[in-house]
Biotite code that builds the C-alpha atoms (Angstrom):
import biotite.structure as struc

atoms = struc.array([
    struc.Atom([104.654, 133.408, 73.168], chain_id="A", res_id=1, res_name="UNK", atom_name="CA", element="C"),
    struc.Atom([102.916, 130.015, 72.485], chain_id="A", res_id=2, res_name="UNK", atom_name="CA", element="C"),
    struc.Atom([104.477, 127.116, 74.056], chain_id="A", res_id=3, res_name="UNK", atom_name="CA", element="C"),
    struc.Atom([107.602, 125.140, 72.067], chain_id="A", res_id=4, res_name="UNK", atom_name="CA", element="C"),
    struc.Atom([107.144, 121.500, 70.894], chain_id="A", res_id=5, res_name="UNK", atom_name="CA", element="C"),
    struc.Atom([110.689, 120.801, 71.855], chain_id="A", res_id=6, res_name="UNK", atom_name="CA", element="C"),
    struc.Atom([109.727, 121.400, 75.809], chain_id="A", res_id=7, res_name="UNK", atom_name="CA", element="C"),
    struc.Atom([108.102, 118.077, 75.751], chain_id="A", res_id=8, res_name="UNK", atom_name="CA", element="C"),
    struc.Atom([110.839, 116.245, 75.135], chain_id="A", res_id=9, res_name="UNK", atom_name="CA", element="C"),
    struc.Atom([113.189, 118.040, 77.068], chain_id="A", res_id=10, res_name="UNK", atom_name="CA", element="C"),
    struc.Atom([110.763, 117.289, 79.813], chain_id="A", res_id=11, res_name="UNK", atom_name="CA", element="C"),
    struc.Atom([110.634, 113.453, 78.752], chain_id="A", res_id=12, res_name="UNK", atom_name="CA", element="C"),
    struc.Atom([114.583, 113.738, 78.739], chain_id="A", res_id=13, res_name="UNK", atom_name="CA", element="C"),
    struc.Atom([114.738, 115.139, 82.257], chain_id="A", res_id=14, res_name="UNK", atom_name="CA", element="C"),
    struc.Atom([113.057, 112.153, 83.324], chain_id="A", res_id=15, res_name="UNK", atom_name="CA", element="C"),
    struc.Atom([114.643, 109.203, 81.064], chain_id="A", res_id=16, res_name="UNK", atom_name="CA", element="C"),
    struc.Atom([117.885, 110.414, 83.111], chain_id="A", res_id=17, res_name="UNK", atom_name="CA", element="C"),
    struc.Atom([116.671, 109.946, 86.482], chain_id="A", res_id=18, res_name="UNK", atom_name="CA", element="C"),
    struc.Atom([115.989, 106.260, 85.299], chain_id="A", res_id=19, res_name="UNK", atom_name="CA", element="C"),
    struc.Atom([119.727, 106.012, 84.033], chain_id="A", res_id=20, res_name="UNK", atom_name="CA", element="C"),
    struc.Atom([121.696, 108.358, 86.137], chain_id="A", res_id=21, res_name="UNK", atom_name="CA", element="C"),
    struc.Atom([124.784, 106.097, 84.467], chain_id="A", res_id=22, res_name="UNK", atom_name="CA", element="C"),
    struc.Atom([124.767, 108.223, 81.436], chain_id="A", res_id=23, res_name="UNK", atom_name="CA", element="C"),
    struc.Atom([126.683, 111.106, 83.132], chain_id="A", res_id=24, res_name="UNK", atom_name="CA", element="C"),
    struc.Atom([129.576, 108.633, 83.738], chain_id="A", res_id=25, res_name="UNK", atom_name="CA", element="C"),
    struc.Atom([129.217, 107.811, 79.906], chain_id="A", res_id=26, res_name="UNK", atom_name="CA", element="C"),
    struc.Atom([129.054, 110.919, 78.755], chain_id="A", res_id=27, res_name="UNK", atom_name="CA", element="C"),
    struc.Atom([130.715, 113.576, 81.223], chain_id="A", res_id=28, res_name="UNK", atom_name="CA", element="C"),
    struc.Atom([130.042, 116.639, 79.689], chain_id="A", res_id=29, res_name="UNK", atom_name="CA", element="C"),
    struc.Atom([127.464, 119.679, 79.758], chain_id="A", res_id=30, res_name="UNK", atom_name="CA", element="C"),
    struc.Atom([125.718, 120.626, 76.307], chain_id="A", res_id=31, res_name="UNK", atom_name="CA", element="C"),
    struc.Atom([123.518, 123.600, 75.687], chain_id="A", res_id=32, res_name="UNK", atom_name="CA", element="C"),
    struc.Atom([120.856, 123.771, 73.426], chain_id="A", res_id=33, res_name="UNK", atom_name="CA", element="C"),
    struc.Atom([119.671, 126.852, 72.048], chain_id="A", res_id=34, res_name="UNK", atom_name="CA", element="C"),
    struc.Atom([116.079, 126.466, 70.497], chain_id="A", res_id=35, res_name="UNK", atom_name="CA", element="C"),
    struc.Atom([114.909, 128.561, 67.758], chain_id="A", res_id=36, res_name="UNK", atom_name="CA", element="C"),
    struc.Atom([111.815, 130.202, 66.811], chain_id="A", res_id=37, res_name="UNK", atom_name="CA", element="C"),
    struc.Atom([111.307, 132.331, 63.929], chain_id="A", res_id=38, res_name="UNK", atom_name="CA", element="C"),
    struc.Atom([115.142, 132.885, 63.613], chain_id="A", res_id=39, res_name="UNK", atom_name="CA", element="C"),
    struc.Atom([115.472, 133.985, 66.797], chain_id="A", res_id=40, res_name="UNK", atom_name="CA", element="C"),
    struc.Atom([116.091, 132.227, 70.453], chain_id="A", res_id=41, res_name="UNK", atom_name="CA", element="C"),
    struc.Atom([112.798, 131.071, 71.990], chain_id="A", res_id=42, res_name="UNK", atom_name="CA", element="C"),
    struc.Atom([114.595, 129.111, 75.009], chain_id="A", res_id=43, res_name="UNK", atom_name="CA", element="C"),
    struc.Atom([117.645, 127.279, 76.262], chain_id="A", res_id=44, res_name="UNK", atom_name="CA", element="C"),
    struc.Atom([117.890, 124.312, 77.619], chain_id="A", res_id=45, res_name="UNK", atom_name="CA", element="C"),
    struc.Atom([120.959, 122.975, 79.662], chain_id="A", res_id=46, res_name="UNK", atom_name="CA", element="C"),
    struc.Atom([122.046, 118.620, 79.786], chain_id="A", res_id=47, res_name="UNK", atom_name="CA", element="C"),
    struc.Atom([124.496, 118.490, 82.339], chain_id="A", res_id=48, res_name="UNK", atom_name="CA", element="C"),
    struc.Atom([125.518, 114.739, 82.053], chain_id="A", res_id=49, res_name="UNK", atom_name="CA", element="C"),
    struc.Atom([129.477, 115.784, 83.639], chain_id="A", res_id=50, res_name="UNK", atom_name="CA", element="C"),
    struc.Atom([127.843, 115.882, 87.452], chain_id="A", res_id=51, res_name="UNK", atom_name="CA", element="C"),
    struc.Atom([126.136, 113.116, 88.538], chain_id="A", res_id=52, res_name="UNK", atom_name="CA", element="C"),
    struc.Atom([123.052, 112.316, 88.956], chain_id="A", res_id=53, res_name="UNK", atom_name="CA", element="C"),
    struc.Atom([122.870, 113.995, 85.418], chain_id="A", res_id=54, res_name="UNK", atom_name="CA", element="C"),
    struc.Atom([120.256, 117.039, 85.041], chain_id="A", res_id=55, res_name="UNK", atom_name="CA", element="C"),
    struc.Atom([118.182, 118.730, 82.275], chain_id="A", res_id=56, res_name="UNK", atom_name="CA", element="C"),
    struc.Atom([117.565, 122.431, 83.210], chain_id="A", res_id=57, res_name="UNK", atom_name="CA", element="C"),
    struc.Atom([115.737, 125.684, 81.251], chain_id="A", res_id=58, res_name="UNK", atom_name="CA", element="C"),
    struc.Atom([117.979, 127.959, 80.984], chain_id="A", res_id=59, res_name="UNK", atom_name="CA", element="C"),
    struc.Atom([121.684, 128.426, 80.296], chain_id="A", res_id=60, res_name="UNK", atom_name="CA", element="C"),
    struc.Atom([124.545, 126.359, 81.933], chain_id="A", res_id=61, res_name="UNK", atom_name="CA", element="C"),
    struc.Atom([125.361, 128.148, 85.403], chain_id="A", res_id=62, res_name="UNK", atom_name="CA", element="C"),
    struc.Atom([128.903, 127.886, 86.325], chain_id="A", res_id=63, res_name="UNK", atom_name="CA", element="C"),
    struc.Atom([130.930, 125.380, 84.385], chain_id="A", res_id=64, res_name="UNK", atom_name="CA", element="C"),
    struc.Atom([130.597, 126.188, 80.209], chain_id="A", res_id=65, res_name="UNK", atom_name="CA", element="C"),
    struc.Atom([129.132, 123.588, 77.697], chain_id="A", res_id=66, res_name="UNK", atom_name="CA", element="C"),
    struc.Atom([131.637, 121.658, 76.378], chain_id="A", res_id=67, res_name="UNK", atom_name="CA", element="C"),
    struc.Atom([128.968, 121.774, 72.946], chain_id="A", res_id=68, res_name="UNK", atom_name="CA", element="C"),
    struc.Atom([126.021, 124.058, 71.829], chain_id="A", res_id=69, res_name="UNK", atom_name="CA", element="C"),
    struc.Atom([123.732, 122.988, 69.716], chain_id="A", res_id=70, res_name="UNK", atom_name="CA", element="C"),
    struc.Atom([121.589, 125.979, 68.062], chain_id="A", res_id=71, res_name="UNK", atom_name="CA", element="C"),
    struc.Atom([118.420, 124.138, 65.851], chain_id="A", res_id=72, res_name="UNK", atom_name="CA", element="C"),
    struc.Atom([114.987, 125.202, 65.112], chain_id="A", res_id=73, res_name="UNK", atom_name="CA", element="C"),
    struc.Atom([112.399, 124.044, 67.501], chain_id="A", res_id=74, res_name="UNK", atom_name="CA", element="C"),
    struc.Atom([110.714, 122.391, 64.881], chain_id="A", res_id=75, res_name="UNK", atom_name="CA", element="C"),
    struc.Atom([113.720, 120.447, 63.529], chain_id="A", res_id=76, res_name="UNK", atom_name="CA", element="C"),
    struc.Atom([114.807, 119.587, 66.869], chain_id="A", res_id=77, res_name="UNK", atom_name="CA", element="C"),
    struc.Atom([111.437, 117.690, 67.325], chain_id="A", res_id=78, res_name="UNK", atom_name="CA", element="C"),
    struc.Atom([112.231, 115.721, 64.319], chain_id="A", res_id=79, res_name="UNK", atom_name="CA", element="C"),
    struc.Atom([115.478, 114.943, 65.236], chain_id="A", res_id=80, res_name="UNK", atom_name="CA", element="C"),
    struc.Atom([114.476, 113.908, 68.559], chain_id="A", res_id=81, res_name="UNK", atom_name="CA", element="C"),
    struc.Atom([111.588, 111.489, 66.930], chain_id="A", res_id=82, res_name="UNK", atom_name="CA", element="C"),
    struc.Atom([114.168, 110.077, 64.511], chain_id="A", res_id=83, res_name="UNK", atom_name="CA", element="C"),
    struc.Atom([112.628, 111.608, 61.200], chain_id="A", res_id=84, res_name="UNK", atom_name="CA", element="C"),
    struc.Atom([115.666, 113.767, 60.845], chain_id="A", res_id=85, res_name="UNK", atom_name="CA", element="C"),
    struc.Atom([119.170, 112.520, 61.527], chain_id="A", res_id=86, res_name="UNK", atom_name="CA", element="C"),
    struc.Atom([121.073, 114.600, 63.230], chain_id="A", res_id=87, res_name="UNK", atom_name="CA", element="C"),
    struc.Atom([123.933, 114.532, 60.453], chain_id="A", res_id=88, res_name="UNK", atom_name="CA", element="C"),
    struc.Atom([121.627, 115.437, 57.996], chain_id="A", res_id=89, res_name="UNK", atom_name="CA", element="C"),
    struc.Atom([120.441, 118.395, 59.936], chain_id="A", res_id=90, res_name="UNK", atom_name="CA", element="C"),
    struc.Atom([124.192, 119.543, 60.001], chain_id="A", res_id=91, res_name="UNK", atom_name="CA", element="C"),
    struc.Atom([125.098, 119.169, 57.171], chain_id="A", res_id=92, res_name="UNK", atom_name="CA", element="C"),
    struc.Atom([121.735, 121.577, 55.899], chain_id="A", res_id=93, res_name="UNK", atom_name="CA", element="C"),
    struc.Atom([122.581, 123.615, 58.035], chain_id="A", res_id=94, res_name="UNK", atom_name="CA", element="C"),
    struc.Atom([119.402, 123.208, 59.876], chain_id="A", res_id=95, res_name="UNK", atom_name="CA", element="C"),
    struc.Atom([121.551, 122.033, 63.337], chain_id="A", res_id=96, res_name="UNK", atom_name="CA", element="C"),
    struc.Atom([124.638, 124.253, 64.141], chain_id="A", res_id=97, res_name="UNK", atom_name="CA", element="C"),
    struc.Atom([127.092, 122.970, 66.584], chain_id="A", res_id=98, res_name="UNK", atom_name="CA", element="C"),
    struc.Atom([129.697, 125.690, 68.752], chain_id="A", res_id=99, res_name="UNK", atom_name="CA", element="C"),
    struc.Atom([132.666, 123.835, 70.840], chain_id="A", res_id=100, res_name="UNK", atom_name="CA", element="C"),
    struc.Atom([133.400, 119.996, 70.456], chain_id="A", res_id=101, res_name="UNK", atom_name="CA", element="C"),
    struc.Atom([131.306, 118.426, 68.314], chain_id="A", res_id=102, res_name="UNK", atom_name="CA", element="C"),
    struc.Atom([132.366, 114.977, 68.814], chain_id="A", res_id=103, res_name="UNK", atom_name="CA", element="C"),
    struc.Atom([130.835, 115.347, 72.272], chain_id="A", res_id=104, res_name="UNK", atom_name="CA", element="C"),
    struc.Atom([127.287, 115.540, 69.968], chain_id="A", res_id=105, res_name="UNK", atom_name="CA", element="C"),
    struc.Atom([127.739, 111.998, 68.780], chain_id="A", res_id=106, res_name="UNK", atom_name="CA", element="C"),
    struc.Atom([127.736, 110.872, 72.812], chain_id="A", res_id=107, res_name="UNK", atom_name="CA", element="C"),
    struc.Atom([123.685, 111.894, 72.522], chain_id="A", res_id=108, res_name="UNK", atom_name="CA", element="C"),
    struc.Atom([122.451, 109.237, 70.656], chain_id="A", res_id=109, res_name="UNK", atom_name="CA", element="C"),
    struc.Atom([121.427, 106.990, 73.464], chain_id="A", res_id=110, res_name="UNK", atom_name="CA", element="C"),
    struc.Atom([119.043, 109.761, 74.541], chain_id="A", res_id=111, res_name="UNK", atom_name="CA", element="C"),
    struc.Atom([117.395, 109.693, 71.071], chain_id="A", res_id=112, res_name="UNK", atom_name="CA", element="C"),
    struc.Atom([117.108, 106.162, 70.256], chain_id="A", res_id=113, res_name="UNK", atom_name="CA", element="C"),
    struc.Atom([114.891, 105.092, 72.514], chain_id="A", res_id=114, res_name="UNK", atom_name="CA", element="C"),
    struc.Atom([112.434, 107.699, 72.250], chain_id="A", res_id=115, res_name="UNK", atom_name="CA", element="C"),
    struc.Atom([109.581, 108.275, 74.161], chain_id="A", res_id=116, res_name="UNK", atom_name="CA", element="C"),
    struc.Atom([105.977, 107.916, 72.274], chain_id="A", res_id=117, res_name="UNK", atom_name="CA", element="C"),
    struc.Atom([105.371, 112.116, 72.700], chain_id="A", res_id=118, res_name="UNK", atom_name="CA", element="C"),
])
Protein backbone atom coordinates (compact mmCIF):
# COMPACT_ATOMS: atom_id res chain seq x y z
CA UNK A 1 0.00 0.00 0.00
CA UNK A 2 1.50 3.43 -1.01
CA UNK A 3 2.35 5.63 1.76
CA UNK A 4 -0.59 8.16 3.36
CA UNK A 5 -0.21 11.99 3.08
CA UNK A 6 -1.64 12.33 6.52
CA UNK A 7 1.67 10.44 8.07
CA UNK A 8 3.53 13.59 7.51
CA UNK A 9 1.78 15.53 9.62
CA UNK A 10 1.19 13.19 12.20
CA UNK A 11 4.92 12.98 12.19
CA UNK A 12 5.22 16.95 12.27
CA UNK A 13 2.58 16.69 15.21
CA UNK A 14 4.65 14.19 17.17
CA UNK A 15 7.27 16.65 17.19
CA UNK A 16 5.37 20.19 17.66
CA UNK A 17 4.43 18.36 21.11
CA UNK A 18 7.76 17.68 22.35
CA UNK A 19 8.29 21.55 21.90
CA UNK A 20 5.02 22.21 24.03
CA UNK A 21 4.66 19.29 26.31
CA UNK A 22 2.04 21.98 28.13
CA UNK A 23 -0.67 20.99 25.81
CA UNK A 24 -1.42 17.71 27.68
CA UNK A 25 -2.23 19.84 30.79
CA UNK A 26 -4.54 21.89 28.36
CA UNK A 27 -6.05 19.35 26.86
CA UNK A 28 -6.03 16.02 29.06
CA UNK A 29 -7.48 13.64 26.95
CA UNK A 30 -6.54 10.75 24.37
CA UNK A 31 -8.13 11.01 20.73
CA UNK A 32 -7.90 8.41 18.03
CA UNK A 33 -7.85 9.01 14.59
CA UNK A 34 -8.86 6.56 12.18
CA UNK A 35 -7.55 7.44 8.58
CA UNK A 36 -9.29 6.38 5.56
CA UNK A 37 -8.39 5.15 2.27
CA UNK A 38 -10.67 4.10 -0.34
CA UNK A 39 -13.52 3.69 2.28
CA UNK A 40 -11.73 1.59 4.23
CA UNK A 41 -9.05 2.02 7.31
CA UNK A 42 -5.52 2.60 5.99
CA UNK A 43 -4.02 3.44 9.63
CA UNK A 44 -4.63 4.75 13.11
CA UNK A 45 -3.05 7.09 14.77
CA UNK A 46 -3.23 7.67 18.64
CA UNK A 47 -2.74 11.74 20.49
CA UNK A 48 -2.46 11.01 23.94
CA UNK A 49 -2.37 14.64 25.35
CA UNK A 50 -4.06 13.13 29.11
CA UNK A 51 -0.29 11.76 30.17
CA UNK A 52 2.30 14.01 30.13
CA UNK A 53 4.80 14.62 28.21
CA UNK A 54 1.95 14.22 25.55
CA UNK A 55 2.60 11.48 22.67
CA UNK A 56 1.52 10.80 19.04
CA UNK A 57 1.65 7.00 18.34
CA UNK A 58 0.60 4.59 15.05
CA UNK A 59 -1.62 2.53 16.10
CA UNK A 60 -4.64 2.33 18.41
CA UNK A 61 -4.78 3.73 22.03
CA UNK A 62 -3.28 0.88 24.39
CA UNK A 63 -4.84 0.82 27.70
CA UNK A 64 -6.91 3.84 28.61
CA UNK A 65 -9.90 4.47 25.63
CA UNK A 66 -10.09 7.76 23.54
CA UNK A 67 -12.17 10.02 25.06
CA UNK A 68 -12.94 11.05 20.91
CA UNK A 69 -12.41 9.27 17.49
CA UNK A 70 -12.18 10.98 14.68
CA UNK A 71 -12.74 8.72 11.39
CA UNK A 72 -11.81 11.19 8.03
CA UNK A 73 -10.39 10.43 4.73
CA UNK A 74 -6.70 10.72 4.46
CA UNK A 75 -7.07 13.15 1.94
CA UNK A 76 -9.49 15.44 3.82
CA UNK A 77 -7.58 15.14 6.88
CA UNK A 78 -4.59 16.77 4.99
CA UNK A 79 -6.76 19.63 4.19
CA UNK A 80 -8.00 20.06 7.39
CA UNK A 81 -4.70 19.93 8.88
CA UNK A 82 -3.39 22.75 6.21
CA UNK A 83 -6.44 24.89 7.00
CA UNK A 84 -8.21 24.55 3.48
CA UNK A 85 -10.98 22.63 5.11
CA UNK A 86 -12.44 23.58 8.47
CA UNK A 87 -12.98 21.05 10.51
CA UNK A 88 -16.81 22.05 11.01
CA UNK A 89 -17.31 22.01 7.55
CA UNK A 90 -15.90 18.58 7.20
CA UNK A 91 -18.58 17.47 9.85
CA UNK A 92 -21.10 18.77 8.89
CA UNK A 93 -20.45 16.93 5.03
CA UNK A 94 -19.98 14.29 6.54
CA UNK A 95 -16.50 14.06 5.33
CA UNK A 96 -15.10 14.01 9.33
CA UNK A 97 -17.09 11.65 11.70
CA UNK A 98 -16.60 12.05 15.34
CA UNK A 99 -17.42 8.76 18.06
CA UNK A 100 -17.37 9.81 22.00
CA UNK A 101 -17.14 13.56 23.15
CA UNK A 102 -16.92 15.76 20.58
CA UNK A 103 -16.37 18.84 22.44
CA UNK A 104 -12.99 17.34 23.30
CA UNK A 105 -12.40 17.92 19.15
CA UNK A 106 -12.64 21.66 19.54
CA UNK A 107 -9.46 21.37 22.24
CA UNK A 108 -7.30 20.50 18.75
CA UNK A 109 -7.17 23.63 17.25
CA UNK A 110 -3.92 24.81 18.66
CA UNK A 111 -2.31 21.84 16.91
CA UNK A 112 -3.71 23.06 13.55
CA UNK A 113 -3.22 26.66 13.59
CA UNK A 114 0.11 26.92 13.51
CA UNK A 115 0.85 24.54 10.92
CA UNK A 116 3.92 23.36 9.78
CA UNK A 117 4.99 24.33 5.96
CA UNK A 118 4.62 20.23 4.85
Amino acid sequence: MSQLKSEAYFEEMAGRLKDNAALADQVKAIFEWQIQKDGKTAAVWTLDLKNKPGSVKKGESQGEKPGCTMIVDDEDFVLIATGKLKPQEAFMKGKLKLKGNIMLSQKLAGLFKQHSKL
